[in-house]
C-alpha beads as a LAMMPS data file, in Angstrom:
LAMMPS data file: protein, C-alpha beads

203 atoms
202 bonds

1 atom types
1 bond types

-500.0 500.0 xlo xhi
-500.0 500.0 ylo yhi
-500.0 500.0 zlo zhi

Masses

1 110.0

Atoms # bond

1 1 1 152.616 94.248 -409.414
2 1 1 152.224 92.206 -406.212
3 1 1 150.969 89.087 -404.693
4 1 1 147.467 88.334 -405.635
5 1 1 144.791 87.805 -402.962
6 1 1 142.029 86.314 -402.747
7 1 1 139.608 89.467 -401.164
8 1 1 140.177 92.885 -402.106
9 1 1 143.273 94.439 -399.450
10 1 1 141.379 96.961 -397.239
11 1 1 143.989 99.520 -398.504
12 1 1 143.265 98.845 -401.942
13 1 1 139.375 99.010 -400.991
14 1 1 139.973 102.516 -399.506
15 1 1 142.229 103.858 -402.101
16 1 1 139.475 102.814 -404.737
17 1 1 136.212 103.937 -402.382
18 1 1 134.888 100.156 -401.789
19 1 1 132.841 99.762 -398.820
20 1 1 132.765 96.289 -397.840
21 1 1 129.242 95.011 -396.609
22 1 1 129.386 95.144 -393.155
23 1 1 127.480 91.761 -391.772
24 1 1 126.233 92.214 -388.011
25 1 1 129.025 89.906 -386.467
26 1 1 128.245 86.721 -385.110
27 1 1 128.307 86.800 -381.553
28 1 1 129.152 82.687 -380.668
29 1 1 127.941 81.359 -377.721
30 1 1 129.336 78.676 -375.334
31 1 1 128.609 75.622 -373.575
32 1 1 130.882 75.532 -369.876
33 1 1 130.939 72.006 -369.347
34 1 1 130.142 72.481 -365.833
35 1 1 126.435 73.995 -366.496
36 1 1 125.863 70.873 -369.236
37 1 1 123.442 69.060 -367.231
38 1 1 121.576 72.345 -366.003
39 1 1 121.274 73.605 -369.788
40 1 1 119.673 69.920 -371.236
41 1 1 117.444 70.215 -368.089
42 1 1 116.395 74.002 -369.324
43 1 1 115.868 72.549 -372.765
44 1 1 113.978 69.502 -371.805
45 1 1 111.446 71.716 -370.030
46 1 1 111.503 74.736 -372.424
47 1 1 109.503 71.247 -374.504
48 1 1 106.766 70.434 -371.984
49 1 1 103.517 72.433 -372.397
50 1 1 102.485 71.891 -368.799
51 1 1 104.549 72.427 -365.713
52 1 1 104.264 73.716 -362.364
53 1 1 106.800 76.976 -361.506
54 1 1 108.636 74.212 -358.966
55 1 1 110.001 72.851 -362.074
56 1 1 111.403 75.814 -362.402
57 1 1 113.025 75.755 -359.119
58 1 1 114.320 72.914 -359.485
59 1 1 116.441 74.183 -362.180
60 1 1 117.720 77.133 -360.394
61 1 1 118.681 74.766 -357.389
62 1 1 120.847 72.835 -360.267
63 1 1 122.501 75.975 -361.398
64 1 1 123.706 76.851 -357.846
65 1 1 124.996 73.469 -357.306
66 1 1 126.928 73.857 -360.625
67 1 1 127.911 77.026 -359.353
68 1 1 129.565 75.257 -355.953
69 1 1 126.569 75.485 -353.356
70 1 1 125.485 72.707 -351.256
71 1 1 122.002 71.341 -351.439
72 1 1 119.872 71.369 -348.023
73 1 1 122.802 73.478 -346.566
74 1 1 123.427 76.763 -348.980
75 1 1 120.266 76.407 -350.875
76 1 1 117.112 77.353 -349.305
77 1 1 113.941 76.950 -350.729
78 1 1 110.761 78.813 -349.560
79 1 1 111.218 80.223 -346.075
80 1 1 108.467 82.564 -345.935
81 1 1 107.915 84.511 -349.275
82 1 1 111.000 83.917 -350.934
83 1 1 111.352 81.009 -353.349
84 1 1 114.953 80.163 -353.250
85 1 1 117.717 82.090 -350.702
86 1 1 121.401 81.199 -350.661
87 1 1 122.662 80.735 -347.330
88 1 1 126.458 81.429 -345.819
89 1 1 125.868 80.599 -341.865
90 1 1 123.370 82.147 -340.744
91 1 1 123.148 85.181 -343.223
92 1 1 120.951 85.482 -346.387
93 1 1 123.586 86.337 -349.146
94 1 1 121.298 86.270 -352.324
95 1 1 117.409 85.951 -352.844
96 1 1 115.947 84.351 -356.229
97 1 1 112.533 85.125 -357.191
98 1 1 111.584 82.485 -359.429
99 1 1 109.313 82.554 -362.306
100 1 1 107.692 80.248 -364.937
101 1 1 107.474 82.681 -367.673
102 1 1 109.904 81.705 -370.821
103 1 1 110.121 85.472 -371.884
104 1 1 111.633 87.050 -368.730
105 1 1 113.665 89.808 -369.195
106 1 1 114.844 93.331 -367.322
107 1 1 112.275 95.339 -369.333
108 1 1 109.144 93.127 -368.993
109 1 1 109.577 91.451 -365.347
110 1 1 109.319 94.889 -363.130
111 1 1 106.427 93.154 -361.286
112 1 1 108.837 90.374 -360.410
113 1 1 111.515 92.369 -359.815
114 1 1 109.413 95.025 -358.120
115 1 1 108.132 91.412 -355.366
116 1 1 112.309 90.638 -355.319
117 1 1 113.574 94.027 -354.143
118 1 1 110.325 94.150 -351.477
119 1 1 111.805 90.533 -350.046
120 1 1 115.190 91.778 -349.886
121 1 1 114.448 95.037 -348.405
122 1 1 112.973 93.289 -345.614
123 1 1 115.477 91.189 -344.634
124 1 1 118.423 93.376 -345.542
125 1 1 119.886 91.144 -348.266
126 1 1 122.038 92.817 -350.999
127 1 1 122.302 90.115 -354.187
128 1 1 119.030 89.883 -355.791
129 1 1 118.013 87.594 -358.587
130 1 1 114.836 87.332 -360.837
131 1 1 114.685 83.735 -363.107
132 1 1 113.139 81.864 -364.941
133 1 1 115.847 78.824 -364.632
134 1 1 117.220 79.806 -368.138
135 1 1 117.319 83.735 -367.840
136 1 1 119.032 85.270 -365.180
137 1 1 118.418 89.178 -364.193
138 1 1 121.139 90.419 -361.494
139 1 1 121.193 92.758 -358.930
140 1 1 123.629 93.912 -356.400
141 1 1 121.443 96.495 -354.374
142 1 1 124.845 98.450 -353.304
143 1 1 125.080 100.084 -356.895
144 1 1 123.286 103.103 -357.485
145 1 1 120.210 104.303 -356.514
146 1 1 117.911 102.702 -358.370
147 1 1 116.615 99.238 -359.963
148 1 1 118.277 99.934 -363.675
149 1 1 121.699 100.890 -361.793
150 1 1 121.753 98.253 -359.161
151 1 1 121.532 95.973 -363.003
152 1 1 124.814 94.235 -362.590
153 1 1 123.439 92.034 -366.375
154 1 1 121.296 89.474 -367.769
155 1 1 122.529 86.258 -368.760
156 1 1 120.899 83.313 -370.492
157 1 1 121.975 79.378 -369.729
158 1 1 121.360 77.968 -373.018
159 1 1 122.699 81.018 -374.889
160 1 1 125.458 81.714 -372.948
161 1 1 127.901 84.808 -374.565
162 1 1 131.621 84.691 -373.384
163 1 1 131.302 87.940 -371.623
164 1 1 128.492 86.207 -369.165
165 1 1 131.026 83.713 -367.300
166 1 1 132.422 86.917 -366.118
167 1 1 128.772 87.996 -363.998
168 1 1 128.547 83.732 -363.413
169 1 1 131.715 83.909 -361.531
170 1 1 130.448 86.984 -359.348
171 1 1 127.981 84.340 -358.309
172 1 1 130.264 81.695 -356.372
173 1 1 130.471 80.768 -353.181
174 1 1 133.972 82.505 -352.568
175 1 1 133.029 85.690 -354.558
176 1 1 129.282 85.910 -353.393
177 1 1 130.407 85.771 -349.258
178 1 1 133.461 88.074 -349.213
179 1 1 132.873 91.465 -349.388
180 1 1 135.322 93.223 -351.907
181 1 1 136.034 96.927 -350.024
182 1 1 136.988 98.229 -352.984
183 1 1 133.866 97.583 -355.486
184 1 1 131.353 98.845 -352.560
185 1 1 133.219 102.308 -352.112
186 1 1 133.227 102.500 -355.617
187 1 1 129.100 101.492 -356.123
188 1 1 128.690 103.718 -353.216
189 1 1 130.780 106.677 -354.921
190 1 1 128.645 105.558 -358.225
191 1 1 125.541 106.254 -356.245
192 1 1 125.780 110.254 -355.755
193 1 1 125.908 112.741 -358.736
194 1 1 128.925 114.082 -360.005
195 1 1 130.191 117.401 -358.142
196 1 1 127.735 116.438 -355.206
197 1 1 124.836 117.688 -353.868
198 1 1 123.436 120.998 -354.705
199 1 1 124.639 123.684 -351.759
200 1 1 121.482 126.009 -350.855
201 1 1 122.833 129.010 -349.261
202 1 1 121.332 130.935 -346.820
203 1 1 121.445 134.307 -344.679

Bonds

1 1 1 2
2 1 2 3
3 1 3 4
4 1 4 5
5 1 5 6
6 1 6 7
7 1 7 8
8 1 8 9
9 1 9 10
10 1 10 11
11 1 11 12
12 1 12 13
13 1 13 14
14 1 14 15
15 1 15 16
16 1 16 17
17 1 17 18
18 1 18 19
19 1 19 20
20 1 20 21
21 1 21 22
22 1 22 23
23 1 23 24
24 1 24 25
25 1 25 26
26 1 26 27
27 1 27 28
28 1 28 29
29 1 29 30
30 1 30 31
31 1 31 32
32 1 32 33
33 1 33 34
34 1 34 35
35 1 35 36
36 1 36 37
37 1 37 38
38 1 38 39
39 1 39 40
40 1 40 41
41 1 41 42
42 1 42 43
43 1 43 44
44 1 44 45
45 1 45 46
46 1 46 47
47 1 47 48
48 1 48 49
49 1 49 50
50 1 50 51
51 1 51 52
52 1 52 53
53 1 53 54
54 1 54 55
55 1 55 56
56 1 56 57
57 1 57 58
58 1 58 59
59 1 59 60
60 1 60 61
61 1 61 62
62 1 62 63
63 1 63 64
64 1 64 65
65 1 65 66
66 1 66 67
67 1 67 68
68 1 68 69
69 1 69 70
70 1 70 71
71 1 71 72
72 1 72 73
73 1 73 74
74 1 74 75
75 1 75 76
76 1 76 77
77 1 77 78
78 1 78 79
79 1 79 80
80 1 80 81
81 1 81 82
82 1 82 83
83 1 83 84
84 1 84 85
85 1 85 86
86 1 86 87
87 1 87 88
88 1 88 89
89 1 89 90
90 1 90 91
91 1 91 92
92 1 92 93
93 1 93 94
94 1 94 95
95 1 95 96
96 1 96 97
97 1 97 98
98 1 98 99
99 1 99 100
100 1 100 101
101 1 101 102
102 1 102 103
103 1 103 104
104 1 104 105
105 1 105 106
106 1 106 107
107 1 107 108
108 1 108 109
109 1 109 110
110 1 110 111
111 1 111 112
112 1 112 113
113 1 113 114
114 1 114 115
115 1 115 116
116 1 116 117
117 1 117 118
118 1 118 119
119 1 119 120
120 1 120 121
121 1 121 122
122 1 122 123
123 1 123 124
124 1 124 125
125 1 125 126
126 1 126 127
127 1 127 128
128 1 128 129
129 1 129 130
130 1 130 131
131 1 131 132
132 1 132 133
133 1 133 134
134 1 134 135
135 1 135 136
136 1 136 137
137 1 137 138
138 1 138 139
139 1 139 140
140 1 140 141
141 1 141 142
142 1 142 143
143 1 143 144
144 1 144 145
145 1 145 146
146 1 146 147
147 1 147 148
148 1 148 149
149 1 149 150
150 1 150 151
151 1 151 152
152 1 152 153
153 1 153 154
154 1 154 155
155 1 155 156
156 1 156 157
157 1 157 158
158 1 158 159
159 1 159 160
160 1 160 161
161 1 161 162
162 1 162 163
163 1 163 164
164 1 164 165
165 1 165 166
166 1 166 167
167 1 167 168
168 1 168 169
169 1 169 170
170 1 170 171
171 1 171 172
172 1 172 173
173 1 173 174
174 1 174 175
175 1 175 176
176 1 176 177
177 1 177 178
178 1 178 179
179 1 179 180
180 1 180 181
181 1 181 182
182 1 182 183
183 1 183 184
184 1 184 185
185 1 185 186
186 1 186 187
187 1 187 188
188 1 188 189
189 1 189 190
190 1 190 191
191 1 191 192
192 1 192 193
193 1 193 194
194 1 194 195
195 1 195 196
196 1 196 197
197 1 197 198
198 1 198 199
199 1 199 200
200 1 200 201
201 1 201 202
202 1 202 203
């Protein structure tokens, strides 16, 4: 007859026609140690009814510095229109438009992102960023053609997924000021449709 288990086998289950609920699985989030500060900060303002969007700045600035960039030397804050720029010499490598709104996201910040992309086209800068110190919407202007390819994700501090540390990472000093050859040919290739561009003949 067999061992006995606890649950039903899954072979047994099909043999017999069971179907199993099927739960939504729990996606678990974590904590990186290094962004501990930055998240309590998030959390301690996500409580105050009344701030000014600098406060929100503030926490950005902390998130960079987490992330490995220099305060007064990488980190910018705003020259001209743009709220926060990260620096590498004397280039612009990213621009964050910075927001107070709790709620940002890709499909209700357009305006934002719309004011981002104007900044960056101005001054030529390819990493783009819209936040509200918590949520993070990124860009790389390089991939496609428009502002839903160019997406490279959204990310959340104090509900980070494990997936996210991958698009955190793209954000480092050493990955954000070298230029990998081989992702740009292949956001460049990304950018034009498959098979080409119609041919118009003539004569």
């Amino acid at each position: 007859m067999g061992k006995v288990f606890d649950e039903l086998p899954p072979y047994i289950a099909r043999l017999v026609g069971f179907a199993p609920p099927t739960g939504a699985k729990e996606i678990l989030t974590v904590r990186p140690p290094e962004f501990k500060l930055v998240i309590e900060a998030v959390e301690v303002l996500r409580k105050e009814r009344e701030h000014k969007e600098r406060a929100h700045e503030s926490l950005v600035e902390d998130f960079f510095v987490a992330l490995g960039y220099a305060k007064h030397k990488d980190i910018k804050y705003r020259q001209g229109r743009v709220d926060i720029r990260i620096i590498s010499a004397v280039h612009t490598l990213l621009i964050a438009e910075v927001k107070n709104d709790w709620g940002l996201s890709f499909d209700n910040g357009i305006e934002a992102v719309e004011q981002a992309y104007w900044y960056a086209h101005e001054e030529g800068v390819r990493h783009v960023i819209v936040t509200n110190g918590d949520s993070y919407i990124v860009f790389d202007r390089l991939k496609g053609l428009s502002w839903e390819s160019n997406l490279l994700g959204e990310f959340q501090l104090t509900a980070l997924h494990e997936e996210d540390l991958a698009l955190i990472d793209r954000l480092r000093p050493a990955r954000l000021s070298s230029t990998d050859v081989g992702e740009t040919l292949r956001h460049l290739a990304e950018s034009f449709p498959v098979g080409g561009w119609p041919v118009t003949l003539r004569g």
